[in-house]
N, C-alpha and C positions, 0 to 999 in steps of 0.2 A: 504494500500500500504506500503511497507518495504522498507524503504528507507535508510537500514545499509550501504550500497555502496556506498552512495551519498557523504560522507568530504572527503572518499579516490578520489573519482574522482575529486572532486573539486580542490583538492591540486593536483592531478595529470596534470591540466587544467592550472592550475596559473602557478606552472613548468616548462609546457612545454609552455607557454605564455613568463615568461621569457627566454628561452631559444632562443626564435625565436628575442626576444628584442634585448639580446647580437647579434647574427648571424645580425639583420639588420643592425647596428651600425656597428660593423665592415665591414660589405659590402659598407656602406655611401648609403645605400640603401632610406634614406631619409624615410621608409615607420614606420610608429611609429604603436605601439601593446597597448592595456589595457587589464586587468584582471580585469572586475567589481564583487565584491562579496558582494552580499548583503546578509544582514541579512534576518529575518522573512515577507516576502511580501504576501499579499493579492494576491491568486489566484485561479485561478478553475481545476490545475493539481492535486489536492486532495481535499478532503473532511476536511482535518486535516486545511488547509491555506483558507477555504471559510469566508466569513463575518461572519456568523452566529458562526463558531469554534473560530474564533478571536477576537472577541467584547471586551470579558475583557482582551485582550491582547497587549500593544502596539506593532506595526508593521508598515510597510511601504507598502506605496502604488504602483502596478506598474507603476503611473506617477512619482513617486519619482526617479525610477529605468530610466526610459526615461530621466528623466532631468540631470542626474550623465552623461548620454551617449550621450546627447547632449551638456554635456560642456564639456567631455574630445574630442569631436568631433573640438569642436571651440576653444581650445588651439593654440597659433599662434606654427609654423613648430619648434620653438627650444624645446618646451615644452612638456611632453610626462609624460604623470600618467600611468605609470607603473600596479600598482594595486590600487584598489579603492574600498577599502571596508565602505559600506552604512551599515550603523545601525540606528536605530530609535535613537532621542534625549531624549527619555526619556520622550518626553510628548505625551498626548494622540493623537494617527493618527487620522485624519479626511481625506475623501477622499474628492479630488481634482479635477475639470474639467475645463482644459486646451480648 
């Protein structure tokens, strides 16, 4: 899979994520926006991000990726993470069952 189109649209996404931030704020629209962007995640949308391709690779979990969207969920109403870029700490992933 060719995934050359993927950092333009991602930056395209985050942009227009901001854009709508501003617009809500000035409206007093009370409604808050995130741009979550994670790094390297274990997944099954290719073959390149499956377990078996990542093993000697640190990476994050998709429960990693849930628990980023479950805290910017539970911020009280003044507080608003804009963008939220997840990257591995550097040590080895272990998956996780919540």
């Amino acid at each position: 899979m060719n995934f050359n189109i993927y950092p333009a649209t991602k930056y395209g996404v985050t942009a227009l994520t901001e854009s709508f931030r501003q617009d809500f704020i000035n409206e007093k629209s009370g409604i808050k926006i995130t741009s979550i962007s994670p790094g390297t995640v274990q997944t099954e949308i290719t073959p390149d991000y499956s377990a078996e391709s990542l093993k000697n690779i640190p990476h994050l979990m998709p429960v990693d990726i849930s628990n980023a969207v479950l805290y910017t969920l539970g911020t009280p109403p003044n507080v608003n993470f804009n963008l939220a870029k997840c990257r591995i700490s550097g040590k080895t992933s272990v998956s996780t069952s919540y």
